[in-house]
VEXBA-112924 format. One record per residue (C-alpha): y, x, z; residue in three letters. Coordinates in steps of 0.5 Angstrom, whole numbers, padded with zeros to 4 digits, always signed. Last residue first. Example, Ala and Ser with C-alpha at 12.3 -4.5 7.8 and 13.67 -1.06 7.14 Angstrom:
BEGIN
-0002+0027+0014SER -0009+0025+0016ALA 
//
This chain:
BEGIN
+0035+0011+0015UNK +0034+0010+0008UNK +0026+0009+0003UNK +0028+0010-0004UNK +0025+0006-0009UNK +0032+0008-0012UNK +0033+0001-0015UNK +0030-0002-0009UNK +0033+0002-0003UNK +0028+0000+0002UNK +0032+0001+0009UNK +0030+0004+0016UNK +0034+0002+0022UNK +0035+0009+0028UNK +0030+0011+0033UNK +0029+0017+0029UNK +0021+0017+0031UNK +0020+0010+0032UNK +0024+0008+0026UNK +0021+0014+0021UNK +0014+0011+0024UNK +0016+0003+0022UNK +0019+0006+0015UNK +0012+0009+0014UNK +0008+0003+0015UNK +0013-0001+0011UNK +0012+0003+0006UNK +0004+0004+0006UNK +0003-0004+0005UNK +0007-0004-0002UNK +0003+0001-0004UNK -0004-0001-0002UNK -0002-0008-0006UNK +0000-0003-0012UNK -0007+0002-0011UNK -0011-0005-0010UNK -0015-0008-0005UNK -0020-0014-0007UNK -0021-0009-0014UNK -0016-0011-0020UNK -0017-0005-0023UNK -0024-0009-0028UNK -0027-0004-0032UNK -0033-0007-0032UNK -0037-0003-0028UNK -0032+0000-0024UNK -0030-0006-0022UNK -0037-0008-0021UNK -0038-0002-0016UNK -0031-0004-0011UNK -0035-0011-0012UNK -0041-0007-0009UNK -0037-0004-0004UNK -0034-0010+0000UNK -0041-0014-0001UNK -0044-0008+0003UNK -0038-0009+0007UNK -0038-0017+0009UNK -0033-0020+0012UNK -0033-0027+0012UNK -0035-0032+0007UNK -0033-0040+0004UNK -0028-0041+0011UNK -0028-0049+0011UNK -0022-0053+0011UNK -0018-0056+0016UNK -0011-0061+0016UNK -0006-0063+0020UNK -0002-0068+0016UNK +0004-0067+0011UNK +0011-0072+0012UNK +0014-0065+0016UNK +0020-0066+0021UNK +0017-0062+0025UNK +0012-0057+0022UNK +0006-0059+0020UNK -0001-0055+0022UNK -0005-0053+0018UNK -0012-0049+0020UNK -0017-0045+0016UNK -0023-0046+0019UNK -0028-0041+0021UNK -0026-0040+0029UNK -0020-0042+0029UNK -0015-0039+0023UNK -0008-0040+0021UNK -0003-0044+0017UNK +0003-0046+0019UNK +0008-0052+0016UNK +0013-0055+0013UNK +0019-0050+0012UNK +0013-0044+0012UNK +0010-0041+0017UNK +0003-0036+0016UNK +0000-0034+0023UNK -0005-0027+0022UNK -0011-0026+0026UNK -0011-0021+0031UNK -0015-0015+0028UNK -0019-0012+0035UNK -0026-0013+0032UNK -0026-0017+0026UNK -0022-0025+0026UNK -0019-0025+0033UNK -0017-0030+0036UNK -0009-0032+0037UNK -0005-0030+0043UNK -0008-0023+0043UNK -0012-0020+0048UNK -0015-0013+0047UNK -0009-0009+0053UNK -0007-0002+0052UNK -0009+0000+0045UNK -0002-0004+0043UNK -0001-0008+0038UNK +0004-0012+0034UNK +0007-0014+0027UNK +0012-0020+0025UNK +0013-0020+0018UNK +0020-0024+0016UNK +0021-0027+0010UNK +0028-0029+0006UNK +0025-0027-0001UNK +0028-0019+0000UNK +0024-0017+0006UNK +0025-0017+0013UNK +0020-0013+0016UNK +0019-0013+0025UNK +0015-0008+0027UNK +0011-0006+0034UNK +0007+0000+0036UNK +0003+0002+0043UNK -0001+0007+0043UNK +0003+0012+0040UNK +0001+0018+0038UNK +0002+0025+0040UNK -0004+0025+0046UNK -0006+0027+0052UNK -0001+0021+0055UNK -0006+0014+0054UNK -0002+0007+0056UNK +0005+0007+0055UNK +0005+0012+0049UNK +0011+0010+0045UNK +0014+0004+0041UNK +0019-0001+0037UNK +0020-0001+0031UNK +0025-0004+0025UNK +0024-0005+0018UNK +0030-0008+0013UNK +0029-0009+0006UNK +0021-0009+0005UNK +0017-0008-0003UNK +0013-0013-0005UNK +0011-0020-0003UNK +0005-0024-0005UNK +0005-0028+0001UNK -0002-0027+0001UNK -0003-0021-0001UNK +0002-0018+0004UNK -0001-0022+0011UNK -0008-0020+0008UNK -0005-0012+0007UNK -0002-0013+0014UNK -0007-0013+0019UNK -0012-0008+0016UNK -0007-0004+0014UNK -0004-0004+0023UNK -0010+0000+0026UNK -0010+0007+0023UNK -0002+0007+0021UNK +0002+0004+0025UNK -0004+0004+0031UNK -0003+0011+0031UNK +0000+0016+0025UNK -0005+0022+0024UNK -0005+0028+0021UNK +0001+0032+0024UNK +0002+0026+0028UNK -0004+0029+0033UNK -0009+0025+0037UNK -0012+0023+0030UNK -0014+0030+0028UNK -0020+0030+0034UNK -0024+0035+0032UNK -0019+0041+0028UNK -0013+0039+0032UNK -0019+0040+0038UNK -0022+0046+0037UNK -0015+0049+0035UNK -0013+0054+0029UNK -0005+0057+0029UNK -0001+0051+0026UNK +0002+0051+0019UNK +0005+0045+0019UNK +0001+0040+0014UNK +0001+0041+0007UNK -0006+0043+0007UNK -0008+0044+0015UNK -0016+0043+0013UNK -0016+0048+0008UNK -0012+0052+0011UNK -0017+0051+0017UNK -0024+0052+0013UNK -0029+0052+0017UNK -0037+0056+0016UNK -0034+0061+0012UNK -0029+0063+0017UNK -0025+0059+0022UNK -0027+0058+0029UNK -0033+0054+0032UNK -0034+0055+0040UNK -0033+0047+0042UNK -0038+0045+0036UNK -0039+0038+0034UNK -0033+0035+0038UNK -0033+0028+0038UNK -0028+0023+0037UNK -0026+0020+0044UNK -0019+0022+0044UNK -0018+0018+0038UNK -0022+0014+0036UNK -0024+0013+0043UNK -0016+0011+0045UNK -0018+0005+0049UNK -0017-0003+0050UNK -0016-0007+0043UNK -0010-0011+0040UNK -0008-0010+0032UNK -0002-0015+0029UNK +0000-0020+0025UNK +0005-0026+0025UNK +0008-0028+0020UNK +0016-0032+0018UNK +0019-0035+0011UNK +0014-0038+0007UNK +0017-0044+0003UNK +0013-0050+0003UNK +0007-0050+0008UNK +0002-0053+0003UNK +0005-0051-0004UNK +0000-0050-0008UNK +0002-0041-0008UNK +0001-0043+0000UNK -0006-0045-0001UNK -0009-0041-0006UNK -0006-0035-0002UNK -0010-0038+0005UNK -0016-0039+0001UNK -0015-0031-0001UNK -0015-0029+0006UNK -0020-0033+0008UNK -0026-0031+0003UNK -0027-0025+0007UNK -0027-0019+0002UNK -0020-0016+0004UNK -0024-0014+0012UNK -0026-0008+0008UNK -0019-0005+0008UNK -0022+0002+0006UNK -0017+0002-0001UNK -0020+0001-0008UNK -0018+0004-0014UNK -0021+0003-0021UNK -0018+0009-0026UNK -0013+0007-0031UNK -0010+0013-0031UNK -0002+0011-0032UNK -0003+0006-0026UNK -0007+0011-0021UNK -0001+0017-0022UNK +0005+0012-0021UNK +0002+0009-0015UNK -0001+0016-0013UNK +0008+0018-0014UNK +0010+0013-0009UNK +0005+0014-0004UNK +0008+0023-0005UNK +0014+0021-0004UNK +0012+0016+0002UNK +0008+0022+0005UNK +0010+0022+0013UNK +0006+0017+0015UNK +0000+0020+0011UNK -0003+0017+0006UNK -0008+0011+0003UNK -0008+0010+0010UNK -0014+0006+0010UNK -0020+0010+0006UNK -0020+0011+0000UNK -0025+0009-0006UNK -0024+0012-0013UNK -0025+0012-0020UNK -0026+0020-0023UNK -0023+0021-0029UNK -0021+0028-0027UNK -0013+0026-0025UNK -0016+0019-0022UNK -0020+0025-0018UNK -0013+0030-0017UNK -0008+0024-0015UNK -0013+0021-0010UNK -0015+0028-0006UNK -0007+0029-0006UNK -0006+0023-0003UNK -0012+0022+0001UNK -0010+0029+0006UNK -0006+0027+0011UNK -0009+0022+0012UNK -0016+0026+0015UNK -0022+0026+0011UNK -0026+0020+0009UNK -0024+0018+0001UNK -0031+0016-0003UNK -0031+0019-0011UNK -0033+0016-0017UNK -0036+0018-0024UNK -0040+0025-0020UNK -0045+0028-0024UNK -0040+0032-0029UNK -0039+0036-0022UNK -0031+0038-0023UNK -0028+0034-0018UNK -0033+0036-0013UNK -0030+0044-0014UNK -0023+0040-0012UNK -0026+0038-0006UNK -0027+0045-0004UNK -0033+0046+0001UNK -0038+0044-0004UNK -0046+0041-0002UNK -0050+0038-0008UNK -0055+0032-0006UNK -0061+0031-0003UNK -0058+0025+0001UNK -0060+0029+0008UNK -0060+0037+0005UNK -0053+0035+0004UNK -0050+0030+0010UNK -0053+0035+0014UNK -0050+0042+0010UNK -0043+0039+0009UNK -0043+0037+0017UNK -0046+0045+0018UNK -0040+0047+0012UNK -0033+0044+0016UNK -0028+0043+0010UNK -0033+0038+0007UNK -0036+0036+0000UNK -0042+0032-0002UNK -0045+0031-0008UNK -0050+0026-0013UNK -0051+0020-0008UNK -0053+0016-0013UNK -0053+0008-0016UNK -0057+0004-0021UNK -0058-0002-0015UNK -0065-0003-0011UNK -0062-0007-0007UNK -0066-0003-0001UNK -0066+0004-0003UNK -0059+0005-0007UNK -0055-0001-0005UNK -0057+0002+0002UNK -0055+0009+0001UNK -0050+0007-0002UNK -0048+0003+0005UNK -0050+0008+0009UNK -0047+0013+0006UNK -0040+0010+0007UNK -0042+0008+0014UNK -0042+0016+0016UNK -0036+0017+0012UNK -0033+0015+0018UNK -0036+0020+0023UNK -0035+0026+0019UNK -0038+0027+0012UNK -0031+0027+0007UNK -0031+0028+0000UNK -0036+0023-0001UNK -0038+0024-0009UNK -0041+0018-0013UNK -0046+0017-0019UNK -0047+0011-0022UNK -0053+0009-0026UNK -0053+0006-0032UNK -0057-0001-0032UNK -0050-0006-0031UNK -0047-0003-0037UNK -0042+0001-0037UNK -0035+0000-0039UNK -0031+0006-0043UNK -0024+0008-0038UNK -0026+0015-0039UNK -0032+0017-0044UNK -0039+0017-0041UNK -0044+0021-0037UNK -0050+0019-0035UNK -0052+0020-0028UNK -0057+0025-0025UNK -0064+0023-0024UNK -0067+0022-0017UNK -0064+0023-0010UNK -0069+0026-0006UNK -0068+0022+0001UNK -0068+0023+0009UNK -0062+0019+0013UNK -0056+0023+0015UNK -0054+0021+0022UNK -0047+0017+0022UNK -0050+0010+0025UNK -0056+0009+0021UNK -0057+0003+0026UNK -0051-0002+0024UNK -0052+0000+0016UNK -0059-0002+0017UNK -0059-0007+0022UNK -0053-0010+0017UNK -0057-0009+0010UNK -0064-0012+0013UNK -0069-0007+0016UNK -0076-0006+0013UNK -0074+0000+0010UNK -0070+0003+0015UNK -0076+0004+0019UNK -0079+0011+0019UNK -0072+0015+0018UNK -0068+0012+0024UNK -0074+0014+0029UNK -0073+0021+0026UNK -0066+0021+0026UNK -0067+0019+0034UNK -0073+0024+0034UNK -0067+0029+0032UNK -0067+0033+0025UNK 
//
């Protein structure tokens, strides 16, 4: 362990939930898990004392924050919770994070499905493999918290069919948009549902921020690795196209559109899954995009995207970004993430500073109005209203399998757009994408 893990393991304790998570960054912390969790019978509730037992399959740098906060809940709230098992295709990452949390290590995220020990599962892998990762948990009577995207660019069908799989289950689903425990955006539903800016019919949202360091700035562990028993390439690859092994393609996956999909798909799901909840629409029936690399060449990815979504119910969803420029014409709510626009026939509601705004259309009788935002984000919080769902059996997590449906689609529409340079339509009866 380094003197900085070290540093880090002497004075978690008396650190408050955000200094902590913000300071144990990805290392792992030093603990002995205690006690095992107790096994009960699919979809049965559990009392708020039973223990908890929870897998990561995942253990590179995003899931860092992941065990942080479990292992906060566990250590400093004292909640009934265990990191029980760990999986990852790199083994000396497995290994840390296993020999840090006291916890079962496996290679293959199946073997981590059969553990008893394990009642939900934390999604961090590359994209392209959630879906699959998402089916065979729910599958197991595992509940499960995934990562934004739910899948890859090129997975509608396989979208299409984790949506079906999660409903038939009745497995608690949760995906990685932590910024859905901000009071805001249920505020703004309540009042576009009461009426306040008549009919919504435009959106504005998007993403704005300066460098790829998620992507190219991803470190590389070990520039010499090659795989055998200490990486499992097929493994990593799984229905991607077979591709001799690279050190950076096995490092920094999200430079490359065979395991990632830029800003559309890494950036654009914290932007638009408000915007979508809020207005309470579906599924698209046009989508248009427009993008490339303007800024950033070593890499497959576009860094600059924008869409245009026309939906059924005569609303259109504007959403921009580059990773060229961070300003954005409204403040952000979250690092980089433009706060949404919401128009409606009488009026606009946004946000400025912690206010919610209205502002009358012309023609409106209706006054400017402000109203206070209850909370903001809170990842903790965001984890353990996941938890409570899964306590009481309670599927409507703040951000759903259905929600992450309908915002998955016209990602992926917009990447076909981009790729085909042609129009993507939703084809409802079907539910078919069309280009």
């Amino acid at each position: 362990m380094s003197k900085k893990q070290k540093s880090i393991d002497k004075t978690k304790h008396s650190l408050t939930r955000r200094q902590f998570i913000r300071r144990a960054g990805a290392a792992a912390a030093t603990v002995t898990v205690a006690g095992t969790s107790s096994k009960r019978a699919i979809g049965q509730r559990r009392s708020a004392n039973e223990r908890i037992g929870v897998g990561f399959i995942g253990c590179g740098g995003r899931s860092g924050a992941h065990f942080n906060v479990v292992h906060w809940l566990k250590t400093q709230a004292k909640k009934p919770i265990d990191i029980v098992a760990v999986c990852d295709v790199y083994k000396p990452r497995m290994e840390q994070r296993a020999k840090g949390y006291g916890a079962k290590g496996y290679m293959d995220y199946r073997e981590l499905l059969d553990d008893a020990n394990v009642d939900v599962v934390c999604i961090a892998t590359p994209d392209h493999h959630h879906g699959y990762q998402a089916i065979d948990a729910v599958r197991a009577g595992k509940d499960v918290y995934c990562e934004k995207p739910v899948t890859h660019w090129r997975q509608f069908e396989l979208t299409k069919r984790l949506a079906a799989e999660v409903k038939k289950s009745g497995r608690v689903f949760q995906l990685g948009t932590q910024g859905m425990y901000d009071s805001a955006w249920k505020q703004m539903k309540n009042l576009i549902a009461d009426g306040l800016i008549g009919r919504p019919i435009h959106a504005e949202c998007g993403y704005f921020r300066v460098g790829d360091w998620g992507e190219r700035g991803m470190p590389i562990d070990d520039a010499d690795v090659r795989p055998g028993s200490e990486l499992d390439w097929e493994g990593f690859l799984g229905d991607a196209p077979k591709r001799p092994f690279d050190v950076s393609r096995f490092f920094r996956w999200r430079m490359y559109e065979d395991y990632a999909g830029g800003p559309s798909t890494d950036l654009f799901p914290h932007s638009l899954t408000p915007v979508l909840s809020m207005l309470g629409v579906s599924m698209p029936s046009t989508v248009v995009a427009t993008g490339g690399k303007f800024r950033y060449q070593e890499r497959e990815i576009p860094d600059t995207f924008n869409m245009l979504i026309d939906y059924p119910e005569n609303i259109t969803v504007a959403v921009l970004g580059t990773q060229g420029n961070n300003y954005a014409t409204t403040a952000c709510r979250g690092a980089g993430n433009r706060l949404p626009v919401i128009r409606g026939w009488e009026g606009t509601l946004t946000i400025e500073k912690n206010e919610i705004v209205f502002m009358p259309a012309e023609g409106s009788k209706k006054k400017p109005q402000r109203f206070a935002i209850e909370h903001g984000e809170d990842f903790v919080g965001y984890w353990q209203k996941f938890l409570d769902c899964c306590r009481s059996r309670q599927q409507q997590t703040l951000s759903p399998m259905d929600l992450a449906y309908y915002v998955q689609t016209p990602l992926q529409m917009g990447m076909l757009c981009l790729r085909e340079g042609k129009v993507a339509r939703f084809d409802r009866s079907k539910e078919k994408i069309l280009l």
